[in-house]
N, C-alpha and C positions, 0 to 999 in steps of 0.2 A: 807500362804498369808493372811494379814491383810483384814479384812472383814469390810466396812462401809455401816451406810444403806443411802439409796440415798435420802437426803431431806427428804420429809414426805411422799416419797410413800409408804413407808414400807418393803420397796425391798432392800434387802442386797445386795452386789455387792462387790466386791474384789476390792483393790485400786491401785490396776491393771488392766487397760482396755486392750483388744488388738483391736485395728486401724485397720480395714481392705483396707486401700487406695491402702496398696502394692498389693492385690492380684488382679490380672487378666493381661494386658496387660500394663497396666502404670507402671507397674515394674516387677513383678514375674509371667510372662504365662502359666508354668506347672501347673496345678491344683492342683495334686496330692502334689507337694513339698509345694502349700497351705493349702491344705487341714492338710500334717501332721504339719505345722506350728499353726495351728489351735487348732489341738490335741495336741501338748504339750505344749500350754499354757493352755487349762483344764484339764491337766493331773498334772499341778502346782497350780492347786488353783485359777485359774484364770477364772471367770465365767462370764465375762462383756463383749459381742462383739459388736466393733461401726462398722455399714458400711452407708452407701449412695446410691440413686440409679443412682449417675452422675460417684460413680467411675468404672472406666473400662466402662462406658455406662452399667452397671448392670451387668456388670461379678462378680463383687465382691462378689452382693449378692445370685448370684447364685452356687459361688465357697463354703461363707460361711451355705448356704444351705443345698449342703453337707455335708458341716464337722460336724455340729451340727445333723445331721440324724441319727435318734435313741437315741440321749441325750440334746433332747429339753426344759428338765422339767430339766436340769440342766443348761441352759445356760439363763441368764439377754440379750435377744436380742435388740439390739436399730439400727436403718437407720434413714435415712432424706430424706428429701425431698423440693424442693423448686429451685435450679439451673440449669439454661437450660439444658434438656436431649436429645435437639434436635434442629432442624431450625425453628418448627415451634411457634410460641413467646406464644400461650398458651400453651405450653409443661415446663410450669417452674411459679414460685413466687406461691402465695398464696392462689389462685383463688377456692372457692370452688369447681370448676367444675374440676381444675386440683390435688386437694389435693385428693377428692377421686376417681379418676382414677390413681391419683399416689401410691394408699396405694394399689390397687388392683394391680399394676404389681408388686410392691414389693414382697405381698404376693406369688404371684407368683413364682418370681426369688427365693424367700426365704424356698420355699415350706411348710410354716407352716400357721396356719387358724390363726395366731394371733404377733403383733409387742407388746414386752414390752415397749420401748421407743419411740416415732416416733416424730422427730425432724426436726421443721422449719431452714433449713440451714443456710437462711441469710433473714434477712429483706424485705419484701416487701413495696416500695415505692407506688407501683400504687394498693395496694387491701388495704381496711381498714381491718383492724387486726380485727376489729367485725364478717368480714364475715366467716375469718382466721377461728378463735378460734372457730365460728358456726359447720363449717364445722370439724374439730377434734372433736368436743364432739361431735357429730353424730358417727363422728367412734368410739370410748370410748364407747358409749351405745349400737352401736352396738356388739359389745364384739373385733374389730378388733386393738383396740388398747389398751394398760395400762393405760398408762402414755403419757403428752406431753408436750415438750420440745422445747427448743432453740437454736439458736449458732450464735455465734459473733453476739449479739446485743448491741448496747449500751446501758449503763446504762437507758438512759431517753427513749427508747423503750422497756426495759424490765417492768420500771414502768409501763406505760402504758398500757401496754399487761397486768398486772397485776390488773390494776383498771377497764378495761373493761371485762374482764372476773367475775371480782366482779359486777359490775353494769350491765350484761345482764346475768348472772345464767351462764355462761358457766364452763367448765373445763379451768383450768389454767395451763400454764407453769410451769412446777414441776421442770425442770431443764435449766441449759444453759451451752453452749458448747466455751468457749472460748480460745482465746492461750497464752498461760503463757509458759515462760520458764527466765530463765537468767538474759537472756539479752532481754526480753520484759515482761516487769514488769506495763504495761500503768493502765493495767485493777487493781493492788493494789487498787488507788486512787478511783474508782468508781465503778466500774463492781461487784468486788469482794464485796465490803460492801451491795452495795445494795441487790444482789441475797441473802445474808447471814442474811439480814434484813426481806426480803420473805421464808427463809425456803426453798431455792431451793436446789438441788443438782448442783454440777459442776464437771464436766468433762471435764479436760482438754486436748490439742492437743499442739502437735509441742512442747514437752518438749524439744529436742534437738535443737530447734530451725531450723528446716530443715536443718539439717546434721553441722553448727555452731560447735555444744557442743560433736559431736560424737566420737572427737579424733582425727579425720584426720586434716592432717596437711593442703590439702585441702579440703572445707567442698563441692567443684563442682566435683570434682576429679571421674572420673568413671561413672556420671549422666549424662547423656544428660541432663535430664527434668531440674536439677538444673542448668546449665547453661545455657539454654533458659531462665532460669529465669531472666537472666539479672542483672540489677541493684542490685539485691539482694545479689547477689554475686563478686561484679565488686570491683577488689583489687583497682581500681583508688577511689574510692569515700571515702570520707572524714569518712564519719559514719562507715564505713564499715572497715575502717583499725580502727578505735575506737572499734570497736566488735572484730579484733583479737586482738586485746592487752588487751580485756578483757576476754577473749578465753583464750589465753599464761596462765592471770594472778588463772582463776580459773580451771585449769590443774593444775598448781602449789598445789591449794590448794585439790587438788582433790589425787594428787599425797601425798601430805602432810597426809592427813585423808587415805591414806591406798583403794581407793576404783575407779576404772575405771570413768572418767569425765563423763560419762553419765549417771551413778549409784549418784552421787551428783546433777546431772541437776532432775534427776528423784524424789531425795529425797529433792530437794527443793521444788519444787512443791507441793509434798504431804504435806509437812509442813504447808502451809498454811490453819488455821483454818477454810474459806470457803471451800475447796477443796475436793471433795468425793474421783474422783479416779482422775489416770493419766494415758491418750491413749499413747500404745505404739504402734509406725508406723513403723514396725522393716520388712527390706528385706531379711532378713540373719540368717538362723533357730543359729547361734552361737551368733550370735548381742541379740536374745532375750532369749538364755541359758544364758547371762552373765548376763544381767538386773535381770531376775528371782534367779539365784542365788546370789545377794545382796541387794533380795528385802527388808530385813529388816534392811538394813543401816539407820541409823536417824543419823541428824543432830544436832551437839552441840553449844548451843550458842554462843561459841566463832568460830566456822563455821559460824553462821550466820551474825555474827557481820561482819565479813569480805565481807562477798557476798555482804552485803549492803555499803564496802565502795567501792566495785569494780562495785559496780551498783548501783546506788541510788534508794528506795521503790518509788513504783509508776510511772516510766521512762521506757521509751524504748532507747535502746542505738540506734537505726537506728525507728526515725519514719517513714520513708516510709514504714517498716516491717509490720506495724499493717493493722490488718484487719477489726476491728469495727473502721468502718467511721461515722460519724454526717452524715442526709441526706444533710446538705450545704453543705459537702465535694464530696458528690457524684453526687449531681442533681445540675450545675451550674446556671440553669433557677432560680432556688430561690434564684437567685441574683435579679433578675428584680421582680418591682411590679405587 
C-alpha cells in the first residue's frame, strides 16, 4: 500500500483511507462483520480510518473503537464533528461550547485518550470561525487532538479559516475533506488548487460517486438510503441520464485498461497532485478485497486524456450533486439587505 504523508503534519497515511459511514446501522449492523472489515484493511496496509460522530448516531465510532483495540499506535485515527447529532440545535455547528463536549463523547465512543485528526464536517454559517479554531487549539494543547481539519468547504472559506488562524495565533486546518470522483470534478477549479497552495492534505470521499461508478447497472438497486435519495438518483432527470452515459462510457474504458470500474474511479482520484489519500465507503468485506487488490493500478495518460474528454476538468456532470455550497446558496436571507 502506497504511503503518503498528510500535508505538513508529518503523519504518514496510506492512500487508502477506509470510510467508516457503513458501519453501524446506516448499512452494516453486525459489529463483528465490522469490526473484521476493519481488520483486513490494516492487515493490507491500510492505516488511515475516517469516521464521524453523526454516523450511525456514534455507533460507528464505537464499532471502530473496537477494531482498533490493542493496535492503536498503528492506526492514523480521524472523526468530525459539527452536524446535527440530535434535536437539540446546540448539539451541532461550531460553537465552542459544542466543539468540546463533542470531542469528549468521541473520545469516549472511540475509547482512546487522543483524535489524530479531528474534523469540522461542514461550515458553520452562525459561529465565527475565530471562535471555531479557538476552541480546537485548546484541544491540540491540550494533547486531545493532533491535527485539525476540514470538509467540504469552499474554496473562499478555507482561505479564510486560514488567514484567521494566522492572524489570532491559532492552530490551523492542516487538512480538507472533500468529494471528488468522475463525475464530480467542480472542486479541480478551486478547492483543489487552493488547499495545495496551503500545504493541506486531502482526503477524499465519494470516489464512487455514491454507488454511480460501482458497476451496477443500477447504482439504487438494493439501497433503500439511495433511493430516498431522490433526485440523485431519478433515471427522469436530465443530468442524471448525462451521468449514465458517462458511466456506460468510462466502463468501457475501465474494461479497456484491464481493471474493475471502481479500481479506475479510485485511481483517478489518487492522481490528482493535491490528493493524499482516497476514503473508501465499502459495505461488502469483497467490494473492499477487490479495491485492495488493484490498489496499485495507475493511470496512463492516454487514460487520462480520455476521462477528460468524457468529463470535462473542473465540472460536475449533475450540479445538484455537489456538496460545497457558497453561503448565498444556502442562507436565502443574504438576498435581502
Amino acid at each position: 500500500m502506497e504511503q503518503r504523508v498528510l500535508g505538513t503534519t508529518g503523519i504518514t497515511v496510506s492512500s487508502y483511507a477506509l470510510g467508516a459511514m457503513t458501519f453501524g446501522s446506516f448499512s452494516i449492523g453486525d459489529h463483528d462483520e465490522s469490526v473484521r472489515m476493519i481488520h483486513t484493511a490494516l492487515d493490507a496496509g491500510i492505516n488511515f480510518i475516517d469516521t464521524a460522530d453523526i454516523y450511525s448516531q456514534g455507533e460507528s465510532e464505537v464499532i471502530v473503537g473496537k477494531a482498533i483495540k490493542g493496535r492503536r499506535d498503528d492506526v492514523v485515527l480521524a472523526t468530525k464533528f459539527g452536524l446535527p447529532v440530535g434535536d437539540d440545535p446546540n448539539t451541532r455547528g461550531g460553537a465552542a461550547r459544542w466543539v468540546k463536549r463533542a470531542v469528549e463523547d468521541s473520545l469516549r465512543r472511540l475509547d482512546v485518550d487522543h483524535i489524530d485528526l479531528y474534523q469540522m464536517h461542514r461550515p458553520d454559517q452562525h459561529t465565527d470561525i475565530d471562535d471555531t479554531l479557538a476552541a480546537l487549539t485548546d484541544l491540540v494543547r491540550a494533547g486531545k487532538v493532533r491535527s485539525i481539519g476540514s470538509s467540504a468547504f469552499p474554496a473562499s472559506e478555507i482561505v479564510e479559516a486560514q488567514w484567521v488562524a494566522e492572524k489570532r495565533g491559532h492552530q490551523r486546518f492542516r487538512t480538507e475533506q472533500p468529494q471528488y470522483s468522475l463525475l464530480d470534478r467542480a472542486i479541480e477549479a478551486d478547492v483543489l488548487p487552493t488547499v495545495h497552495r496551503h500545504g493541506m492534505g486531502v482526503l477524499t470521499w465519494s470516489p464512487l460517486a455514491g454507488g454511480w461508478l460501482s458497476g451496477r447497472v443500477d447504482p439504487a438497486a438494493g439501497s433503500a438510503t439511495r433511493a430516498a435519495w431522490g433526485g440523485m438518483f431519478d433515471r427522469e432527470d436530465r443530468d442524471n441520464q448525462a451521468k449514465l452515459a458517462a458511466v456506460e462510457q468510462f466502463a468501457e474504458l475501465a474494461a479497456e485498461a484491464g481493471v474493475p470500474l471502481p479500481t479506475l474511479a479510485t485511481a483517478f482520484v489518487l492522481n490528482h497532485p493535491a490528493v493524499t489519500s482516497v476514503l473508501l465507503g465499502v459495505s461488502k468485506p469483497q467490494h473492499l478485497a477487490s479495491l485492495i487488490e488493484h490498489s496499485g493500478f495507475r493511470l496512463t495518460e492516454d487514460v487520462l486524456d480520455r476521462i477528460d474528454e468524457i468529463v470535462h476538468p473542473g465540472t460536475n456532470v449533475r450540479q445538484k450533486d455537489a456538496f460545497i455550497l457558497t453561503p448565498v446558496i444556502q442562507d436565502k436571507r443574504l438576498r435581502r439587505r
